[in-house]
Backbone as CSV, one residue per row, in Angstrom:
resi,resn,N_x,N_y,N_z,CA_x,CA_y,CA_z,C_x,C_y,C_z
1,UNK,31.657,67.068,146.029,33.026,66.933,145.559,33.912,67.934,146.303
2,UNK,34.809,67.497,146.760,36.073,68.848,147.475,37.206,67.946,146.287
3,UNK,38.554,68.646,147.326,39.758,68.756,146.139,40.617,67.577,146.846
4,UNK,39.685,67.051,147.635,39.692,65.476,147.553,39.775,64.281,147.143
5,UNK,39.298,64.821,146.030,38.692,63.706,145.049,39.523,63.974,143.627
6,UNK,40.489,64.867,143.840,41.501,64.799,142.506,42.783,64.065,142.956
7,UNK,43.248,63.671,141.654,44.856,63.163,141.753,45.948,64.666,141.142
8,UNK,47.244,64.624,141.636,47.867,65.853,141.457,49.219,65.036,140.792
9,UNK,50.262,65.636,140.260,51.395,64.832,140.179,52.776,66.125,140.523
10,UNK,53.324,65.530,140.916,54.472,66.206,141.733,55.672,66.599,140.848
11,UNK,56.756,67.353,140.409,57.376,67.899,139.121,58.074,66.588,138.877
12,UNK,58.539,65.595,139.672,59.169,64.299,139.530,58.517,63.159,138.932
13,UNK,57.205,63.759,138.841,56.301,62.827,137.957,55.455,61.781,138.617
14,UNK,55.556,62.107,140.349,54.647,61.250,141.132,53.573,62.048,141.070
15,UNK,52.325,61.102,141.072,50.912,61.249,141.521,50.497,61.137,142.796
16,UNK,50.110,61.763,143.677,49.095,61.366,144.427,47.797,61.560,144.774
17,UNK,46.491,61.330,145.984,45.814,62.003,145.796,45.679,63.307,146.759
18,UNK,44.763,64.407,146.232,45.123,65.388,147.538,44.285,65.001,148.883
19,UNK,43.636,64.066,148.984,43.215,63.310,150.134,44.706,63.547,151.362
20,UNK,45.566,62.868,150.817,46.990,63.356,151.151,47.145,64.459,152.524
21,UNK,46.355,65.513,151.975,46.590,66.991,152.966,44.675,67.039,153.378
22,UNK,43.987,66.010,153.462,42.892,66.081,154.576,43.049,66.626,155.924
23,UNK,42.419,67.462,156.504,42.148,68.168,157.547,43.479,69.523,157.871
24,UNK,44.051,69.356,156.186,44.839,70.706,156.182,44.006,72.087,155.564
25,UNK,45.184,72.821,155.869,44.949,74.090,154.894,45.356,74.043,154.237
26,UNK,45.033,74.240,152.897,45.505,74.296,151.481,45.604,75.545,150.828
27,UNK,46.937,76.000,150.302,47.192,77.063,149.539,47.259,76.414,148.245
28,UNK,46.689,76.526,146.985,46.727,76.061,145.786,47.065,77.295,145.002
29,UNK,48.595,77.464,143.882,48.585,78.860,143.356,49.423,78.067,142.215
30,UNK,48.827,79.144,140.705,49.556,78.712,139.890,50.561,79.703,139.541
31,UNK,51.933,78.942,139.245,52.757,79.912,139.549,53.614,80.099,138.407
32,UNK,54.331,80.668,137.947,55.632,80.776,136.643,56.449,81.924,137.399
33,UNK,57.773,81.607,136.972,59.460,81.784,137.475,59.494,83.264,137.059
34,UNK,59.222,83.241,135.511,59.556,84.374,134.895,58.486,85.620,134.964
35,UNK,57.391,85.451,135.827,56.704,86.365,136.029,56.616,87.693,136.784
36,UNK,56.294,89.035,136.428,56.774,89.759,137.265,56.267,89.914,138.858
37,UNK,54.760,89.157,139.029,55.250,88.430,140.698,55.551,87.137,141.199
38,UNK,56.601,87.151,140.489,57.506,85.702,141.242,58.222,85.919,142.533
39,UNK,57.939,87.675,142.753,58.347,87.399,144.023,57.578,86.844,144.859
40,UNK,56.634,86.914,144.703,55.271,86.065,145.698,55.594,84.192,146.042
41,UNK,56.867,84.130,145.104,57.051,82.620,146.268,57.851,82.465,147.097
42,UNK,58.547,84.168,147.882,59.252,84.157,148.782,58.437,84.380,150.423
43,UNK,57.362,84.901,149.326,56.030,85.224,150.687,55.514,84.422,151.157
44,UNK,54.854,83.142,150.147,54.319,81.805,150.032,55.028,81.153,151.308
45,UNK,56.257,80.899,150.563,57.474,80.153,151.088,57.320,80.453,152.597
46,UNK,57.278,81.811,153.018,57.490,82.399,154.430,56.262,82.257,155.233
47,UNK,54.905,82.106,154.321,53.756,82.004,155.339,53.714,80.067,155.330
48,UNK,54.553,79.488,154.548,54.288,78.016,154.927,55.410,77.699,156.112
49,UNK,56.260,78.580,156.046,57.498,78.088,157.142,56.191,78.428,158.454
50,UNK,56.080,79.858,157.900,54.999,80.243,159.295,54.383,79.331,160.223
51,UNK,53.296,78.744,159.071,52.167,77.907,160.025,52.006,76.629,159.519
52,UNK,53.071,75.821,158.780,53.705,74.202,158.161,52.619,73.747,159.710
53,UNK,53.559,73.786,160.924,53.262,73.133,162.172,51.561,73.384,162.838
54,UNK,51.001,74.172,162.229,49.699,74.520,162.383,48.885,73.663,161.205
55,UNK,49.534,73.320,160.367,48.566,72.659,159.240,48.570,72.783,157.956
56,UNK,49.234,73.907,157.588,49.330,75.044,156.761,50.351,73.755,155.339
57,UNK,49.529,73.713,154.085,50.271,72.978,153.031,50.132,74.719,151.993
58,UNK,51.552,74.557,151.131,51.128,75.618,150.631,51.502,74.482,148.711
59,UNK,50.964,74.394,148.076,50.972,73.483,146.481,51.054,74.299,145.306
60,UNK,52.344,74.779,144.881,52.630,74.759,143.458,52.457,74.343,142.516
61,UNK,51.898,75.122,141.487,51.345,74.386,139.939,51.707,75.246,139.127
62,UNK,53.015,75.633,138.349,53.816,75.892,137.461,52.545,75.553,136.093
63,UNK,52.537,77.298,135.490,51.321,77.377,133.817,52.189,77.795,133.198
64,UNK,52.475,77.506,131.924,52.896,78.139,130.792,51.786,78.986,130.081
65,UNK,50.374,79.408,130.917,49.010,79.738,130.529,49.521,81.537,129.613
66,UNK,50.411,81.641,130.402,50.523,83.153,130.060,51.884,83.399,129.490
67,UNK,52.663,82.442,129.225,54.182,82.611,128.581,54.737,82.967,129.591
68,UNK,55.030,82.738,130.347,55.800,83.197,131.630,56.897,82.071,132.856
69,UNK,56.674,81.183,132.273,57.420,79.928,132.794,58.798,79.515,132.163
70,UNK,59.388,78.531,132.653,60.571,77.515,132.340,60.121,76.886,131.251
71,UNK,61.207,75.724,130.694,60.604,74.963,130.059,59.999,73.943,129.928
72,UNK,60.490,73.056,131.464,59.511,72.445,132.178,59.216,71.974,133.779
73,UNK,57.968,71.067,134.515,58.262,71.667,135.830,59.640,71.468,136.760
74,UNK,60.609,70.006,136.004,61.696,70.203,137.179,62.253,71.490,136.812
75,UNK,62.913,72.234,135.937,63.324,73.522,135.356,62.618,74.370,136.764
76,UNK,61.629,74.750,136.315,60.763,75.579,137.192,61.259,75.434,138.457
77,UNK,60.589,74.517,139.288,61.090,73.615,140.382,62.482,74.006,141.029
78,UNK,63.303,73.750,140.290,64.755,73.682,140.837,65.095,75.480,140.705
79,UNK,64.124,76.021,139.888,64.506,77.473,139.848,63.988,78.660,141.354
80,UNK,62.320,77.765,141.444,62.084,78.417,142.925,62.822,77.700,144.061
81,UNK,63.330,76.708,144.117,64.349,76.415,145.060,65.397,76.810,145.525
82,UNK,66.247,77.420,144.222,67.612,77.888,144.507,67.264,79.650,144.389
83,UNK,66.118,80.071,143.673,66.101,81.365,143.655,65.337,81.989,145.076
84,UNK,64.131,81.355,145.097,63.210,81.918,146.508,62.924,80.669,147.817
85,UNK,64.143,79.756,147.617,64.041,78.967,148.957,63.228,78.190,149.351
86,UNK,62.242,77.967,148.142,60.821,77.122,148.031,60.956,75.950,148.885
87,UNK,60.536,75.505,150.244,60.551,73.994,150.373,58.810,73.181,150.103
88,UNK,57.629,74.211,150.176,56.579,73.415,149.571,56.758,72.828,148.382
89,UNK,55.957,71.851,148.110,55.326,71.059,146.766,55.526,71.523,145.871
90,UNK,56.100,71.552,144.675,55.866,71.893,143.368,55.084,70.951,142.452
91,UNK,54.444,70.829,141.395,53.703,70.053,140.488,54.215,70.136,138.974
92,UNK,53.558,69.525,137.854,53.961,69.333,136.788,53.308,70.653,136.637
93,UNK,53.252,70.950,135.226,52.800,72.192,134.294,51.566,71.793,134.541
94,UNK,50.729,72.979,134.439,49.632,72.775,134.552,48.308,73.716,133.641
95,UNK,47.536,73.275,133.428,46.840,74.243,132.482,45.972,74.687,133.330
96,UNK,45.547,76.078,132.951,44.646,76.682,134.002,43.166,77.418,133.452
97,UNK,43.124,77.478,132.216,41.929,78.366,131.226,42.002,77.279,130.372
98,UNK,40.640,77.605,129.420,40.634,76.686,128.379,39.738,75.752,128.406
99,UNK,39.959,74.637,127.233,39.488,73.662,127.066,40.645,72.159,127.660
100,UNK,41.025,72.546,128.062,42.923,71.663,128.233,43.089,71.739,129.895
101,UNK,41.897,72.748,130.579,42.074,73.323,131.864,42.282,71.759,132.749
102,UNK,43.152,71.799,134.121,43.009,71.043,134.909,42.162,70.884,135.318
103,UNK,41.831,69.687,135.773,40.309,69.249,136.784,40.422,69.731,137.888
104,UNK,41.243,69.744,138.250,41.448,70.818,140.097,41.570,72.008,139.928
105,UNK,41.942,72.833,138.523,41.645,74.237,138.388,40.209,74.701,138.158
106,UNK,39.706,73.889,137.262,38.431,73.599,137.113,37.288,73.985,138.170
107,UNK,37.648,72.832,138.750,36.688,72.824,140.444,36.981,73.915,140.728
108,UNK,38.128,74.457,140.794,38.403,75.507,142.408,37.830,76.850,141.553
109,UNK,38.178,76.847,140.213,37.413,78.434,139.627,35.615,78.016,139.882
110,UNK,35.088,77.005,139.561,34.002,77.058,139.936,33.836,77.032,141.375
111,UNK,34.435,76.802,142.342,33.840,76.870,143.464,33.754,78.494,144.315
112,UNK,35.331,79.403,143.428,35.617,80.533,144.081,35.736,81.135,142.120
113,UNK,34.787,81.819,141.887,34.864,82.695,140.593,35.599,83.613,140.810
114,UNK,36.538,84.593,139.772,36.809,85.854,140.264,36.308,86.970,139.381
115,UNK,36.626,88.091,139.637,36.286,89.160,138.698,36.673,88.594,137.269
116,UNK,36.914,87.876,136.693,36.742,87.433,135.597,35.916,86.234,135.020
117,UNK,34.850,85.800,136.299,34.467,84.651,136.344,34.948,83.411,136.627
118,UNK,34.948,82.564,135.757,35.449,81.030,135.925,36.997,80.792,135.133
119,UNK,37.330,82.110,134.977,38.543,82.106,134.310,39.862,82.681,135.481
120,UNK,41.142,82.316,135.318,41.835,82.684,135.770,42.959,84.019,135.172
121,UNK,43.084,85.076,135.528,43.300,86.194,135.405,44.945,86.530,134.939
122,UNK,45.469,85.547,135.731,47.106,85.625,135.658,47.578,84.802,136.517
123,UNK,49.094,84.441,136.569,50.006,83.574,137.343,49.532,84.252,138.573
124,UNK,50.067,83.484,139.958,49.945,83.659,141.069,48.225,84.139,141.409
125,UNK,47.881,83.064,140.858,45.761,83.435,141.516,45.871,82.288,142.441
126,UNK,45.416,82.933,143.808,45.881,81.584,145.063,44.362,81.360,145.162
127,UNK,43.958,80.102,145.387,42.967,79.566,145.896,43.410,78.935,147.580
128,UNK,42.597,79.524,148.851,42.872,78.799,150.190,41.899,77.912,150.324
129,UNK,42.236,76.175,150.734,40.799,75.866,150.691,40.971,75.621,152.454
130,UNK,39.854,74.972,152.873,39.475,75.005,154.408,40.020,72.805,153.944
131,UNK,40.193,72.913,155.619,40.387,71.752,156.043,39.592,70.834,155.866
132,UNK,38.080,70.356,155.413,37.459,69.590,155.147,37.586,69.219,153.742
133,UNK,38.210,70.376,152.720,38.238,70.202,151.384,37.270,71.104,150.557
134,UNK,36.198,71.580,151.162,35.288,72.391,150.334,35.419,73.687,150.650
135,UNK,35.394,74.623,151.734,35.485,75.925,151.490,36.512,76.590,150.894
136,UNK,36.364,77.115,149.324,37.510,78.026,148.516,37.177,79.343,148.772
137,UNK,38.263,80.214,149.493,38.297,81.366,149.071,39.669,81.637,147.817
138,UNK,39.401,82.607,147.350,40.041,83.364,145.914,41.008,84.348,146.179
139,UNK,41.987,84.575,145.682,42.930,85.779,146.190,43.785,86.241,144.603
140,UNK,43.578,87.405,144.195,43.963,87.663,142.975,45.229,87.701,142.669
141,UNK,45.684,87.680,141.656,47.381,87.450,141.078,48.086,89.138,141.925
142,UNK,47.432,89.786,142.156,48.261,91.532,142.570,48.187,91.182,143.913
143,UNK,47.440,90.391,144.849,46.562,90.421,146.249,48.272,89.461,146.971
144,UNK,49.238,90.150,147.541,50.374,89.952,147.709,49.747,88.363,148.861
145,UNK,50.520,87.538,149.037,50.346,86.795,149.957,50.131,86.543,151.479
146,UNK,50.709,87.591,151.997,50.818,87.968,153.526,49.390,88.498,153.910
147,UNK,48.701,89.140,152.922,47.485,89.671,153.167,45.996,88.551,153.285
148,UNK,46.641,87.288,153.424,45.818,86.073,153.614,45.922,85.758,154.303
149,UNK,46.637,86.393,155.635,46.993,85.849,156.827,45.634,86.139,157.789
150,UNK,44.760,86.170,157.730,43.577,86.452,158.427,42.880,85.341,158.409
151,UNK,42.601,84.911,157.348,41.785,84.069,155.982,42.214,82.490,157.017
152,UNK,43.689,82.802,156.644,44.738,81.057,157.106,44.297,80.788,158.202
153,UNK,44.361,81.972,159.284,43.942,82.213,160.678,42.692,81.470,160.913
154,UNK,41.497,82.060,160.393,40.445,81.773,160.552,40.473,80.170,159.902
155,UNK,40.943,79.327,158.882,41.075,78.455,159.009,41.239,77.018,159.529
156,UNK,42.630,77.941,160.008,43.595,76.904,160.917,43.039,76.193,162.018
């Protein structure tokens, strides 16, 4: 199984599948507005302008997991747009712990555990996956974004 084999839906309420971004790089991060690193989707934002033309997808998934969000994802959405210049993907709300957890959060904590295990720690936990769909590396909610620029590298 890679992250292939899930369907995602977009804050407008389209689905697709992430088959979609095959033989990309995938940044997967769950994110909320009101969090105190929301600056991290100006970094996001800046490493997808970076390397978009290299391959580089970077996918937003807006949690209310931690109280820290809008009230819903266009809200969200239209807030990293006009606040941090967002032009990647945004998604609906998304659950990230739990019994309620997404199936693509799911997979990716089992494929890349972190110091908390199979649980996710806080907003902004980036998962990079590799271009075939299966290799996840993990990058923690404090682990600023720019500091994955090695990681993308070796990817790309």
């Amino acid at each position: 199984m890679s992250i292939y084999d899930f369907q995602v839906t977009l804050e407008n309420g389209e689905s697709y599948s992430l088959e979609r971004y095959k033989g990309q790089t995938v940044i997967i991060v769950n994110t909320a507005t009101k969090c105190g690193l929301s600056g991290q989707f100006k970094e996001l934002e800046e490493l997808y302008q970076k390397y978009k033309e290299q391959g580089l997808i970077v996918l937003g998934f807006p949690s209310n997991q931690f109280k820290q969000e809008l009230g819903s994802a266009e809200e969200s959405a239209e807030a990293c747009r006009l606040t941090y210049g967002v032009q990647f993907p945004m998604h609906q709300m998304t659950v990230v712990n739990g019994k309620e957890t997404d199936p693509l959060f799911a997979h990716l904590k089992e494929q890349a555990p972190g110091a908390m295990g199979k649980s996710i720690k806080w907003n902004f936990t980036k998962f990079l996956v590799s271009p075939d769909g299966n290799h996840v590396e993990r990058f923690s909610p404090q682990t600023s974004p720019e500091k994955m620029t090695d990681s993308i590298e070796k990817m790309i």
